[in-house]
C-alpha positions as CSV (number, residue, x, y, z in Angstrom):
1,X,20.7,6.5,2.4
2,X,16.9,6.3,2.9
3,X,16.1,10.1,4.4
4,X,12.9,7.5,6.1
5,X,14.0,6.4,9.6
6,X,10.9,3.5,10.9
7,X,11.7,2.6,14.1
8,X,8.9,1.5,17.1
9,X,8.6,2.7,20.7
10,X,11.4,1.5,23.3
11,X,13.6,0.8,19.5
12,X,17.4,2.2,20.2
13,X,19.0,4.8,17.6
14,X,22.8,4.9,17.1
15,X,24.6,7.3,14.7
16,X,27.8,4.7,14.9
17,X,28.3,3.3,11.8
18,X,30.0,-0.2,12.9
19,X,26.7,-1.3,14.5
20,X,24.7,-0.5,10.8
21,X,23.4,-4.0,10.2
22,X,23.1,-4.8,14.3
23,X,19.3,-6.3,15.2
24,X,19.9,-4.3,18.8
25,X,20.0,-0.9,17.1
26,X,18.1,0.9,14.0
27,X,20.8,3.1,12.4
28,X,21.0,6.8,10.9
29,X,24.1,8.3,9.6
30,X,26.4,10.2,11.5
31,X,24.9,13.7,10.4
32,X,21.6,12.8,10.1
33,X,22.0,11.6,14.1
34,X,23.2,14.2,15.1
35,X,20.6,16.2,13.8
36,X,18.3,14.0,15.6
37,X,19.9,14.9,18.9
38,X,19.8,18.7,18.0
39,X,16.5,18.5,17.3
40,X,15.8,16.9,21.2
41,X,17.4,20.0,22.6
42,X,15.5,22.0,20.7
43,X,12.2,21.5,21.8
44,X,12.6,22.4,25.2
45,X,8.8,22.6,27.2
46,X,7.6,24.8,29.8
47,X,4.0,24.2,31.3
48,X,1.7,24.1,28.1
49,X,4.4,22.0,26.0
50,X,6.0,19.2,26.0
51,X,10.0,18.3,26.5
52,X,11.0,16.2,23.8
53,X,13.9,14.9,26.7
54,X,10.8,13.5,29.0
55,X,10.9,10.8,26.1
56,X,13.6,11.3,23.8
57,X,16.0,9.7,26.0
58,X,19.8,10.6,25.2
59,X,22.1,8.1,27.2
60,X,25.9,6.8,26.2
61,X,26.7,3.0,25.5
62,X,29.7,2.0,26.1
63,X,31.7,1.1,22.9
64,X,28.6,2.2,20.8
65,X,28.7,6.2,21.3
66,X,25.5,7.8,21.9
67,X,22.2,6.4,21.4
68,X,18.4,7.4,21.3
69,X,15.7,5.5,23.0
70,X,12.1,7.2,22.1
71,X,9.6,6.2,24.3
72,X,5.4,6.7,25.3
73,X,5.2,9.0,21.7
74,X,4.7,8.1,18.4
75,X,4.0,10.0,15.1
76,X,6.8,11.2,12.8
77,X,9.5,14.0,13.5
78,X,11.3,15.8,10.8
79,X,14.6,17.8,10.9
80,X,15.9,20.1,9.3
81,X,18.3,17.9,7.1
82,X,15.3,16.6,5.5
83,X,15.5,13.4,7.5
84,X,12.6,11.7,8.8
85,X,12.5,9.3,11.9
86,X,9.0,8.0,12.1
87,X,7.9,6.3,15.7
88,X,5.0,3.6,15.6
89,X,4.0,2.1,19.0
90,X,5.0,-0.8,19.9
91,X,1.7,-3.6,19.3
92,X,1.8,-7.4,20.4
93,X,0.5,-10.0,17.2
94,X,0.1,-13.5,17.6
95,X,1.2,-14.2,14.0
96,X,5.0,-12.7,15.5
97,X,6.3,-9.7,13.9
98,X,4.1,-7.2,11.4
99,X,6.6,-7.0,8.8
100,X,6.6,-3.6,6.6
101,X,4.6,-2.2,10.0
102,X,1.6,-2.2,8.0
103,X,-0.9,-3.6,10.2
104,X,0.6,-1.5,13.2
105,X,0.0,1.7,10.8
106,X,-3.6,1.0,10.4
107,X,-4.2,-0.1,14.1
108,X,-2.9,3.3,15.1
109,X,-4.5,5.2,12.7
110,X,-7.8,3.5,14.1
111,X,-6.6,4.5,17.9
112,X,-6.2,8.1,16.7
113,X,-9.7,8.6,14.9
114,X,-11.1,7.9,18.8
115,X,-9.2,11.3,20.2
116,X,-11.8,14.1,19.9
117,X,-9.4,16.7,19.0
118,X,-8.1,14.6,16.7
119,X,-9.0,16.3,13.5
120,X,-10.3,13.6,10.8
121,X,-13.5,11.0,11.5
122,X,-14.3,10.5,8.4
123,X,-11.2,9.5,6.2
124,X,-10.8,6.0,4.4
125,X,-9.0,3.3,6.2
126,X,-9.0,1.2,3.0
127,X,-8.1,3.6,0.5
128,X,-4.8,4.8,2.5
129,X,-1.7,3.3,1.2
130,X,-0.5,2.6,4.5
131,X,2.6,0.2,3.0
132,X,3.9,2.8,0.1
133,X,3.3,5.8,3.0
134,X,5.0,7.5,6.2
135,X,2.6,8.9,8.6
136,X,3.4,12.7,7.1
137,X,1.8,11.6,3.7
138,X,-0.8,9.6,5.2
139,X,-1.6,12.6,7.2
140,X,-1.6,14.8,4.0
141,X,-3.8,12.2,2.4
142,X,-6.0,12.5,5.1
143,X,-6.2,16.5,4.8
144,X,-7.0,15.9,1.1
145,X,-10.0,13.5,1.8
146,X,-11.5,16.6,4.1
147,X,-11.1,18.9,1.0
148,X,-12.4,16.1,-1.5
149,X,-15.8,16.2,0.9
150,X,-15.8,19.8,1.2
151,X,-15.2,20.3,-2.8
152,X,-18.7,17.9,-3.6
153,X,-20.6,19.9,-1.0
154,X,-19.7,22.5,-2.9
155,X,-16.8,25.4,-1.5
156,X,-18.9,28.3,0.5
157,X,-19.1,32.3,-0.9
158,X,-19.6,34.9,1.1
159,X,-20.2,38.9,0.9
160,X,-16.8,40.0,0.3
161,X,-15.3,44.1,0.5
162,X,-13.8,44.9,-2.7
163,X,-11.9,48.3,-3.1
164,X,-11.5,48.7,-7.3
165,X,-11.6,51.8,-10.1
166,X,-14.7,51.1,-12.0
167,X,-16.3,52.1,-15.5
168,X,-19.5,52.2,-13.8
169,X,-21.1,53.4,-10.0
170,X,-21.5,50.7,-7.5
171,X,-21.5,50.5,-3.5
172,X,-19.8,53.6,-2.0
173,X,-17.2,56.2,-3.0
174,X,-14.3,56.5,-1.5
175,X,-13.6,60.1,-2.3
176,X,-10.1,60.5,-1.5
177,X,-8.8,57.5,-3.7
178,X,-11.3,58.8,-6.6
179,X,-9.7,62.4,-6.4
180,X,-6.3,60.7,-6.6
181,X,-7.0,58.0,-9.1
182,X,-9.3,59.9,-11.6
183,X,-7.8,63.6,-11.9
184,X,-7.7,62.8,-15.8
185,X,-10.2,59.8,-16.1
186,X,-13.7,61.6,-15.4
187,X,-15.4,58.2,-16.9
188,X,-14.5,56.0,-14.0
189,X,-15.1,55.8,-10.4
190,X,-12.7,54.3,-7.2
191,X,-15.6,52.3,-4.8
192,X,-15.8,50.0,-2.3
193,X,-18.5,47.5,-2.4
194,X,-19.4,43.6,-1.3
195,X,-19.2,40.9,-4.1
196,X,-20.8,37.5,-3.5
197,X,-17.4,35.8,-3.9
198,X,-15.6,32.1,-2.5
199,X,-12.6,34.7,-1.9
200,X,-13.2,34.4,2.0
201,X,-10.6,33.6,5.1
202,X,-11.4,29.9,5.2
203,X,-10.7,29.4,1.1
204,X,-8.0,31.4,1.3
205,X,-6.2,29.1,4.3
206,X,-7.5,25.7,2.8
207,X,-5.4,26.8,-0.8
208,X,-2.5,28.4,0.9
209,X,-2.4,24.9,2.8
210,X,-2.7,22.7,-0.8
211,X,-0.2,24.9,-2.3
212,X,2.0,24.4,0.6
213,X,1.5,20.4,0.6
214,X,2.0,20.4,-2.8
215,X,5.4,21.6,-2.2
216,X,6.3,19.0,0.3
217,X,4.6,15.9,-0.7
218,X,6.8,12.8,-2.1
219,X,3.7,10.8,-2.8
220,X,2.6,10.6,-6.2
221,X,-1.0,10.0,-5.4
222,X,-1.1,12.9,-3.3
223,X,0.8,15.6,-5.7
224,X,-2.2,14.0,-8.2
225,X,-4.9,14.8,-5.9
226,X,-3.5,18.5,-4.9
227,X,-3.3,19.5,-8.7
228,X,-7.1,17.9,-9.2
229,X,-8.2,19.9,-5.6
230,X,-6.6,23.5,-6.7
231,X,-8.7,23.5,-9.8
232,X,-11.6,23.8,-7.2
233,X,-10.0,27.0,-5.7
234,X,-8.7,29.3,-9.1
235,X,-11.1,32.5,-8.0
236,X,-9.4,32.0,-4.7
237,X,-6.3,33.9,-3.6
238,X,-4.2,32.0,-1.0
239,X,-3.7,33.2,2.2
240,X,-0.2,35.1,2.9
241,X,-1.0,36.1,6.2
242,X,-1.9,33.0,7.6
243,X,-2.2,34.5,11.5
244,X,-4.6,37.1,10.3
245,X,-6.7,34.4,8.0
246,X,-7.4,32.2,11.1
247,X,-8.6,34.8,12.9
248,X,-11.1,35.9,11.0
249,X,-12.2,31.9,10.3
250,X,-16.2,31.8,12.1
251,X,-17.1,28.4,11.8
252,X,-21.0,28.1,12.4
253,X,-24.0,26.3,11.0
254,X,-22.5,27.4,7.1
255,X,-19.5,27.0,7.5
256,X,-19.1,23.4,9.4
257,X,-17.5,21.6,6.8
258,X,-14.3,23.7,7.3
259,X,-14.2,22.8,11.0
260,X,-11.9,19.6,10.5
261,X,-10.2,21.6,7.8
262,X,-8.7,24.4,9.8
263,X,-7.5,22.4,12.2
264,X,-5.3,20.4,10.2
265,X,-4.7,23.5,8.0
266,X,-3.1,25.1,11.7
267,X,-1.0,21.8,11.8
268,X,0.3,22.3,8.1
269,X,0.7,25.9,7.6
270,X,1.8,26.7,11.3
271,X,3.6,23.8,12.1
272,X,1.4,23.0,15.2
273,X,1.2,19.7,16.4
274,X,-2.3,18.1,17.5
275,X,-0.6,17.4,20.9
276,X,0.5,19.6,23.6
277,X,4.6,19.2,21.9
278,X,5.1,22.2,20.1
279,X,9.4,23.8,18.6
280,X,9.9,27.4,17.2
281,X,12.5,26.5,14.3
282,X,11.5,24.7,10.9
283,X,11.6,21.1,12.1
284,X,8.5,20.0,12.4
285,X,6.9,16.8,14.9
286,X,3.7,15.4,15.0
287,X,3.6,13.6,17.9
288,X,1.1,12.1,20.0
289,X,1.3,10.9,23.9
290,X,0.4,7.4,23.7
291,X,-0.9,7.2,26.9
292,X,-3.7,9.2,25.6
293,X,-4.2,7.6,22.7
294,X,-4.4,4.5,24.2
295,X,-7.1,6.0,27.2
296,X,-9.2,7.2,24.6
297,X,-9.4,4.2,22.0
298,X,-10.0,1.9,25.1
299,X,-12.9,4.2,26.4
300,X,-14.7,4.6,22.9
301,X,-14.3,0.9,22.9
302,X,-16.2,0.5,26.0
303,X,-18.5,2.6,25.5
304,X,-19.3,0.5,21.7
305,X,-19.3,-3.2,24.1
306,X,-20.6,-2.2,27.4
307,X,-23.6,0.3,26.3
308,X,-25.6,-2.6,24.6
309,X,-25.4,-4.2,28.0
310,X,-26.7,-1.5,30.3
311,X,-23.9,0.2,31.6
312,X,-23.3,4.1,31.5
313,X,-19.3,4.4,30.2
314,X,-18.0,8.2,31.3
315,X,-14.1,9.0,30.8
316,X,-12.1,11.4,32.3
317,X,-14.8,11.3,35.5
318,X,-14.7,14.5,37.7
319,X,-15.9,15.4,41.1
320,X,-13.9,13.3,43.5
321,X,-11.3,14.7,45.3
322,X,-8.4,12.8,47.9
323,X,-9.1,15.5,50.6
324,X,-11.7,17.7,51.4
325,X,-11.0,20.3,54.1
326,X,-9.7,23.3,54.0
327,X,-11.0,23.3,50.2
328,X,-11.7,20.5,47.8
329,X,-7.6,19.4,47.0
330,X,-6.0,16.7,44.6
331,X,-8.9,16.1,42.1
332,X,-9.2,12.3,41.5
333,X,-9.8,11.8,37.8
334,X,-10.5,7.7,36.9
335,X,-9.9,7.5,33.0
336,X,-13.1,4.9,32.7
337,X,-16.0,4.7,34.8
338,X,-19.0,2.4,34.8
339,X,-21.9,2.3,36.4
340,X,-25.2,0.0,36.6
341,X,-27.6,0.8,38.7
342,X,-26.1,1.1,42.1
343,X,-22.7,-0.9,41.3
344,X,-20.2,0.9,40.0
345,X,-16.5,-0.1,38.3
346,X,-13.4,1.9,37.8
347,X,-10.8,1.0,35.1
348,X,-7.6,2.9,34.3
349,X,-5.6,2.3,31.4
350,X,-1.9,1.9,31.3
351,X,0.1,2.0,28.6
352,X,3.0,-0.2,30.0
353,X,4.3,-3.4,29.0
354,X,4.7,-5.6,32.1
355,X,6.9,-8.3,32.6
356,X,6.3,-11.9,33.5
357,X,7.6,-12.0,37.4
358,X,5.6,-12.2,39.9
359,X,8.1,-10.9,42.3
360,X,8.4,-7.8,40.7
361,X,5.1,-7.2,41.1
362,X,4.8,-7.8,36.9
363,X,6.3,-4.5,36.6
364,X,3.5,-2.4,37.9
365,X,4.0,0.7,39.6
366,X,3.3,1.4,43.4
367,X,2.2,4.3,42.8
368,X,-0.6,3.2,40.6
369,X,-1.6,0.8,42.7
370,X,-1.5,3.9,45.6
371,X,-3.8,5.6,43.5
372,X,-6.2,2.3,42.4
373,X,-6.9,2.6,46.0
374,X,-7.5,5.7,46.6
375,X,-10.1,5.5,43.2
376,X,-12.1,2.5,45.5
377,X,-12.1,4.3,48.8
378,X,-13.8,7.5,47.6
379,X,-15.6,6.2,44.7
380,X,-17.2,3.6,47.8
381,X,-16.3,0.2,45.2
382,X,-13.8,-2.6,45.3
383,X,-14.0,-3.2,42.2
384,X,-11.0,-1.8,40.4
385,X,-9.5,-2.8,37.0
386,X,-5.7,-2.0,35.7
387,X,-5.8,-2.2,31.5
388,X,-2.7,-3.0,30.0
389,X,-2.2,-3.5,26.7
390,X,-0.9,-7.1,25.9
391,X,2.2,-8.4,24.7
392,X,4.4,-11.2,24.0
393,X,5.4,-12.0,27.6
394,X,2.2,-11.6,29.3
395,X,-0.1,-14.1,26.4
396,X,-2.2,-16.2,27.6
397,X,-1.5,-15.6,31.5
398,X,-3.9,-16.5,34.0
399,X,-5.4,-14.2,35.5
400,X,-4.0,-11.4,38.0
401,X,-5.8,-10.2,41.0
402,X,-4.8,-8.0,44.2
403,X,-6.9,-7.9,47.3
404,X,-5.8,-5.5,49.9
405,X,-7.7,-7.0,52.5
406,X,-9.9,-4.1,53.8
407,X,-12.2,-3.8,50.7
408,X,-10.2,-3.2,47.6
409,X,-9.9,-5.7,44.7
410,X,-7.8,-4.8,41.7
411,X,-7.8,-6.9,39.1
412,X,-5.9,-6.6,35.4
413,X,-6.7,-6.8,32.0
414,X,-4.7,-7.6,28.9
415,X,-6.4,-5.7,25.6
416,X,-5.2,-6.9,22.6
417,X,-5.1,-4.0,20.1
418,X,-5.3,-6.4,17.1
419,X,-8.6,-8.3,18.1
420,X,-10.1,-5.6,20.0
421,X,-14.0,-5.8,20.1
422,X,-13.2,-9.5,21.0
423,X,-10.7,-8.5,24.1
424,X,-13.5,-5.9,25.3
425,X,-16.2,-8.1,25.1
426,X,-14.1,-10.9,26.7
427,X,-13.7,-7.8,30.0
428,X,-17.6,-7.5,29.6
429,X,-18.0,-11.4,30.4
430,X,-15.6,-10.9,33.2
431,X,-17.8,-7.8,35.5
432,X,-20.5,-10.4,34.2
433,X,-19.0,-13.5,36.1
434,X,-17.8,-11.5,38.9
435,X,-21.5,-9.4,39.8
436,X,-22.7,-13.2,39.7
């Protein structure tokens, strides 16, 4: 069997082998899911992490056994079997299904290059080989373009302590390794001294890190451009204590070209996740909450479409609180707000899929709509906007508008992820229309 599981957001995992070829499920192997469900109780979360079972849903089917349902994540999450089950979100196309997931590859790799902590801006889009690759090698690739840049700006040397048994007199004795070291050589002398060498903490964690990917990579082009890469680094040991490398890593005006490069160098030699889901055992997960993802590609968006045309774009907006006395409590955080001149517009993205029934509210959560109004009360607008992104149900539906009567207008908008300059600009015509 294929040790690459590719399944999308809300897709449902079964370990029974009787529903193998059934379009309702994506199957693993018996051991392989079970090592999948092993691998949910493992990483358990406590205030700075994560619970994998807050969406890696474990639930019982009747005739079918247990199943997995991953949900609001995506990235790829290897056990320790050597299986791989690799989560893409779940994206709307007009053309139907993206067969092979390429497209969907690319248009997430595109949503994660707008997250700021996200640790690569400036890889190739084209040059990945987002059909041949999972999301681990494409991630490796990435780490390899960051050294490719580094290695043409040329790898940084600094002043480095040496301790060595010389011929010759240099830097400082140290007089109580020369006495042990030289009762019968009288020609040579034990010093310490600083050499002008690439041995420093930031080589030593970028070579540990290629030796380590070199080791785990199944991509041809990858192994290829490790062995090219480690020719850059042979007067470089490798780090072996990679807790005590990274702390010594100073990245300033010199050293800014490592700055990308030790963060994914943390992911890969540490196991650390760029998101806040973090396990102690040898499985590894990089997993990102799509929520986020979406928030941020949306905002950078905005900000691209709605500069040019005069408004100020600011996510994450602080300073507004739901009540005020005894003390400032409840922070209200809007993900987008615009303003120009005195109006001002608040938009919140939600990565949902709603549902065509009117009755039902199209899916939409009270409590969102609880806090939508709470955003237009103290922000002093009624002009509020839900983002969803679009899918198969909700193309081409007319608008959707809710007035509550006293003030408050919130209205929804569909962003199409494939054609998405077009489906912000089209939101751009819209405050147009509507400040007329």
């Amino acid at each position: 069997m294929d040790k690459l599981l590719e399944v999308r957001e809300f897709d449902t995992i079964t370990g029974n082998p009787e529903y193998k070829n059934d379009e309702k499920y994506k199957y693993l192997d018996t051991s392989a899911f079970q090592g999948l469900v092993e691998f949910i109780h493992e990483f358990s979360g406590n205030e700075e992490n994560a619970d994998a079972l807050d969406f890696m849903r474990i639930s019982y089917k009747r005739n079918v056994g247990d199943v997995v349902t991953i949900k609001n994540y995506v990235g790829l999450i290897q056990m320790n079997n050597g299986y791989q089950v690799q989560v893409l979100p779940k994206i709307s196309f007009d053309t139907g299904e993206d067969a092979g997931n390429k497209e969907t590859k690319r248009i997430f790799l595109k949503m994660l290059k707008s997250m700021k902590d996200f640790p690569s801006k400036v890889f190739n889009d084209a040059s990945l080989k987002v059909d041949r690759m999972n999301l681990y090698e494409i991630f490796i690739n990435m780490y390899l373009q960051e050294v490719r840049q580094l290695v043409k700006r040329g790898i940084k040397s600094a002043y480095v302590g040496q301790e060595d048994n010389l011929k010759f007199y240099k830097g400082k004795l140290l007089t109580s390794q020369h006495i042990k070291a030289n009762m019968v050589h009288k020609e040579r002398f034990y010093v310490a001294y600083d050499e002008f060498h690439p041995n420093r903490p930031e080589n030593k964690i970028v070579k540990a890190t290629l030796i380590k990917l070199q080791k785990l990579t199944t991509s041809a082009e990858n192994s290829k451009e490790i062995r090219q890469l480690l020719t850059a680094f042979e007067m470089v040991e490798p780090s072996t204590n990679h807790t005590k490398d990274f702390s010594q890593v100073t990245i300033d005006r010199n050293t800014k070209d490592y700055e990308m490069l030790m963060q994914w160098s943390k992911v890969f030699l540490l196991n650390k996740s760029f998101t806040t889901f973090s396990g102690e055992n040898t499985s590894r997960a990089l997993l990102f909450p799509m929520e986020s993802v979406y928030e941020s590609y949306v905002a950078q968006q905005m900000k691209k479409v709605l500069g040019p045309a005069g408004w100020d774009v600011s996510s994450q907006d602080k300073g507004h609180y739901l009540f005020m006395e005894p003390r400032r409590q409840f922070a209200l955080r809007p993900d987008i707000v615009c303003t120009r001149g005195d109006r001002i517009v608040i938009m919140d993205t939600k990565w949902k899929s709603l549902i065509n029934n009117e009755r039902a509210n199209y899916g939409i959560s009270q409590a969102d709509m609880y806090q939508m109004y709470a955003y237009s009360k103290k922000y002093g607008t009624s002009e509020i906007w839900l983002l969803y992104p679009l899918n198969d149900e909700m193309r081409n539906h007319s608008d959707i508008k809710f007035e509550s009567g006293d003030g408050t207008t919130v209205r929804l908008h569909f962003v199409d992820l494939t054609r998405i300059p077009e489906t912000i600009e089209e939101l751009r015509d819209k405050l147009e229309v509507s400040e007329a």
